[in-house]
C-alpha positions, 0 to 999 in steps of 0.5 A: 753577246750576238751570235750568228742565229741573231743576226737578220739577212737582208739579202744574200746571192744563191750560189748558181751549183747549188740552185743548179742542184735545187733545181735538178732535184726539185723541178721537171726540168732537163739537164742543166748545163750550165747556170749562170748569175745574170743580175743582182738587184731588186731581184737576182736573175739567173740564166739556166741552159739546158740540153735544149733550151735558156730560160731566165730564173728570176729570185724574188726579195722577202716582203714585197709589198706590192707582191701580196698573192700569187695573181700577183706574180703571175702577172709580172709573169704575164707582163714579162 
């Protein structure tokens, strides 16, 4: 019988309140005012506005192959 701790994810969405609350909690950011999906995909994209900024917070899919290290990350980052 397959139970739900068998089953594999291949992809699931974060509910935006709570990576608003993960965020809050876990990063040196100011208030969140809102927090909103801005696109799903290869990636999911996320739009964060707080007091006075946007910043777009991009989720990465598990098992990238062509994201192997961290330099490799940091340069989309660089590129974007």
């Amino acid at each position: 019988m397959t139970t739900v701790a068998d089953i594999q994810i291949l992809h699931s969405i974060i509910a935006p309140a709570a990576l608003k609350t993960l965020l809050q909690e876990n990063y040196d950011i100011e208030q969140i005012l809102d927090l909103q999906i801005l696109s799903i995909g290869d990636n999911d994209n996320y739009v964060v506005t707080t007091v006075d900024k946007k910043y777009v917070l991009k989720i990465y899919k598990r098992n990238k192959y062509w994201l192997k290290n961290k330099s490799d990350y940091l340069f989309e980052g660089e590129l974007l």
